[in-house]
Every structure is written in C-alpha cells, then in structure tokens.
Phi, psi and omega in degrees: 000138170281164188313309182342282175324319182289308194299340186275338186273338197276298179339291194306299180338285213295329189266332200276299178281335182280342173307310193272346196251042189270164162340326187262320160289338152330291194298329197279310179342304181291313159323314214266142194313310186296329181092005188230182156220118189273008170294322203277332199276341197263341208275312207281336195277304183257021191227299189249020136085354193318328167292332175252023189273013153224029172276130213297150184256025182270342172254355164122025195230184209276315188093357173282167166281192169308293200317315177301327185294310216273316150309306189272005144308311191317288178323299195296353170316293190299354177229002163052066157294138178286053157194167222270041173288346169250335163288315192256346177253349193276299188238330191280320214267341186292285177359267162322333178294280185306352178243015184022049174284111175296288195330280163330325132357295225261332182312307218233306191298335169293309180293355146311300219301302219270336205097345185297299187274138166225117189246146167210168201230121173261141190236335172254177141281224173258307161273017123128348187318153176265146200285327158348295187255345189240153207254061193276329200242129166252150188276144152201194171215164180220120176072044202073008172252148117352081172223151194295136148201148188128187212216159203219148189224191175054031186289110198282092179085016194284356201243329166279342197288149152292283209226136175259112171282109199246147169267105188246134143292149191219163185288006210257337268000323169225119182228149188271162165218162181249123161209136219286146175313333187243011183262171195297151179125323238246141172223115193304108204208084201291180195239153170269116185234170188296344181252112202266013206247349140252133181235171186205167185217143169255143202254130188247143147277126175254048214052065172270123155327103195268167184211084203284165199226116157095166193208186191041204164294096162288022178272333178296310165317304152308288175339334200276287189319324173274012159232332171262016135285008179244340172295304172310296188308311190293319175320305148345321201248305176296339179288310173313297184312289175333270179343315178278329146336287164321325185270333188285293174324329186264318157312299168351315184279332197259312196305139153211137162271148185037005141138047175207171185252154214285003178256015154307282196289174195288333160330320202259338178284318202273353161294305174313308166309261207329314197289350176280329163333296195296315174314276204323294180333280167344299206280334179253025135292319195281326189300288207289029159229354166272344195271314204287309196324319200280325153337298223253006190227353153195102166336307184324314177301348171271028151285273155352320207233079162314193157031002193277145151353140181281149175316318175323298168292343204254322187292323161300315151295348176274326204280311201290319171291333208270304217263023156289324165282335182308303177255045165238359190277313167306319204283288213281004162302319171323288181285335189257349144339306180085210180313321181292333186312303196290338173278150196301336186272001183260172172227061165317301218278328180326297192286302201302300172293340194277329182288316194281316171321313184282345197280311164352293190279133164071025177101108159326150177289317166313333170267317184292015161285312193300300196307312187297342181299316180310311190292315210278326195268001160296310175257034117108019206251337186259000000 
C-alpha cells in the first residue's frame, strides 16, 4: 500500500472499531464473563478481515503485510479493544507463517481468517521465563501420539482459545505442537490481572494430546514469530500513547481555572509538548518494526523497504520506546486530569492498566535493553 492508501485503511479501522468498540462496550465487555464478544469478533473478522489480514488470500486473508497489520494495532489501541486481535493475528498467524507447515495452512487460517477459530501462542512459563529457552513443558507419547505435559502461564486470550501453540524443548531443539483447548490433559485456568480489557490464563498439560507443526528446529521461527508480535504490540501501545494524549489535550481546552482554560497556562503546554515528544518517538519505532516485520515475513519487501534493521533489533526498540511512552503517558493523562482522573468512571484509569499490562507482556523494557546490548554487540555495533 502507498501512503494514501494506508491513511485510508487507518480511516476505515478507526470509523469501524469506534462504532464497535466505544467506552461503554469496553466496560460491558470487561464486566462480561469471557471479557470479549464473540458476535462483534466475527463482524471484525468478515466484514474488515482483521485477524487475515496477512494471511496468503489462497486461505481466506487479506494478503497484505505487516505494516498494513500494524495500522490496524495502532487503532485498535487507541479504543483498547476487547478481542482476542493479538492472540490470533499477533502471535498464531506469524507463527504459523513462519514455520510453513502447508498442512497447519489449511487446518488453521481459514478459520483464523472467518472468525470460527481462536488460536493462541503460550510463550512463557508460569514464572514468566520464555519457553524458548526454558524446558517448562514436555513431550511423550502414549500409543504413538504426542502428548504434553507442564504448565504454561500468561496465556494471552487463553481461556478463549480453540487450540493453543505451544513451543517445547527438545534435544533436536525447539518444536511447536497445536493443542485443542477441550482435549483431555489440558486444564484452563483464567487469571486475574490487572487489565481487565485483555485476559490471560494459565494452562496446565497432563498427558495432553499434541499435534507437531513443522519440522526441524523451530526456534528461529518461533523467535521470528515473537518479534513480529512485540512489533504489533508496540503498535498498539503507541495508538494507546496517542489517545491518551488526546484526552489531556483536549481537557486542557475545555476545563478552566482562574477564568482561562488550564491548557493555556504554561505548566501545561510545556508537559504537552515533552509528552508529544514521546508519542511521536513511539509511533515511528513501531512503524520501523512493522516495516523490519513485513521484511522478515517477505523477502520482496525488501525492495520496497531498504535499509531497514534487522527484525530482532528494530522489535526490540519499538518494544522499550512504545511501551515507556505509553505508560508514561497514561500516568500523566491521569494527573492533568486532575480529581475526575482518578475516579472509575472516567477512562484514564483503563489506558493506565493497558499500559502497564502490555509493558510486561512479551519482555519487559528492562530485558529488550539487555537483549538489544547482546544483539549490537553480536553484530560488533557495540
């Protein structure tokens, strides 16, 4: 897509998610047992494709890239929608992208595609370790089959998933298996967090029945898939950052002290200014990791895209700008609020838990620093 094009797809998202998504389905949602609605997730799926939107269109999906993916996180940020848009277009479809098992194709993106299926990727342990690296969950069999057993924590929508991608060490080293949400073994356990507008869950295996994906060493793959889900997120999180701007900035105008309105005085311009600052920063780390993302998932783009990063590093810096500015951004919408900030009915305090929850998620800014010291100084940058 050309700038045009893009700016018009951001349009179409933004008039689409602010119809289905406003401030009052947020609450009823977060209220609501599953935390999602799945008539509106089906609407979003067949009507704007969000969930296909970079799945191949020989399986039901858009065909577009990362970056076109990445305007619509951005959006969905920005109205902190209530479905299950980072488990299944975030993490199952890269995933799945990356490791081209065609069978796992035909099994699973159309119904990714349609809205019928919810797939999701447990990435951690229980203690939060990436599975990657740590041997939390293991394989055996029983009668020729595959089956799981440990436990998986932070499960992003997990509690919503058909079926769950899970990544086990091995001695060969790392391979996924799919495993359906309702088979014997597998026991569900949502979690209470701080952010009620995304849930997660923790999952245990018992001799659960598996389904491997892919062949050879899946950790480069996995790896692929999880930096362009730390891409998607930050896009998120900058969209979150905007928003919250906006609402200061707009109070600002409205509220008035001492007979002027309080984004007059200079205290306030000049917090506004730095916090705009932050945004802007934010928003072209995540575009230049949705761009290393559309690369690294099509060589081709890189005609199109020159010069860019490698995805490992540009993901990691979207993640530490995005989600520093985010919640720092939430806090101070908060405070410049003033007294309305702080009560439950405004939704200050919404944006505020989505910032700190998402800063968590997929690595902390404190690890993607250690990590990026690692990458630059691997590639002799350091």
């Amino acid at each position: 897509m050309d700038e045009n094009e893009l700016r018009l797809l951001r349009e179409s998202v933004r008039e689409a998610l602010t119809a289905l998504s406003p401030s009052s389905e947020v609450r009823a949602r977060m209220a609501s047992e599953d935390g999602w609605d799945r008539a509106t997730w089906l609407r979003l799926c067949r009507e704007l494709g969000l969930a296909g939107f970079m799945v191949p269109e020989e399986y039901g999906g858009g065909g577009f890239s990362a970056v076109e993916l990445g305007a619509v996180f951005e959006e969905a940020g920005r109205t902190l929608l209530c479905a299950p848009l980072l488990a299944t277009a975030g993490l199952a479809v890269p995933l799945l992208l990356a490791l081209g098992d065609a069978e796992a194709h035909k099994r699973y993106l159309p119904g990714l595609c349609d809205g019928s299926l919810i797939v999701t990727v447990a990435t951690t342990d229980t203690s939060g370790r990436s599975l990657v690296e740590v041997g939390a969950v293991k394989i055996g069999h029983r009668d020729g089959t595959p089956v799981l057993s440990g436990a998986v924590g932070f499960v992003v929508d997990g509690a919503a998933a058909d079926v769950v991608l899970v990544p086990v060490r091995t001695e060969e080293g790392t391979a996924v298996y799919a495993v359906a949400a309702d088979a014997p073994g597998v026991t569900v356990t949502p979690l209470t967090t701080l952010d009620q507008t995304r849930r997660q869950a923790r999952i245990s295996f018992q001799d659960a029945p598996a389904t491997r994906l892919g062949e050879g060493d899946a950790t480069g793959a996995m790896k692929k898939a999880l930096d362009i889900a730390r891409a998607m997120l930050a896009a998120e999180q900058a969209g979150g950052a905007a928003v919250c701007l906006e609402m200061a900035v707009e109070y600002g105008k409205t509220r008035v002290q001492f007979g002027r309105p309080i984004g007059s005085f200079q205290a306030f311009k000049q917090k506004a200014a730095s916090l705009l600052i932050q945004v802007e920063s934010a928003r072209s780390a995540a575009e230049a990791a949705a761009q290393a993302a559309a690369v690294a998932l099509d060589p081709h783009a890189a005609v199109r895209l020159p010069g860019l990063p490698d995805l490992a590093v540009v993901a990691s810096v979207a993640r530490i700008s995005c989600s520093e500015a985010y919640v720092a951004v939430a806090a101070e919408n908060i405070q410049l609020h003033g007294g309305i900030g702080f009560t439950w009915e405004h939704d200050a305090h919404l944006y505020f838990k989505r910032a700190w929850t998402s800063r968590e998620l997929l690595g902390r800014p404190e690890e993607h620093t250690e990590r990026l010291a690692a990458l630059l100084t691997e590639r002799g940058l350091m």
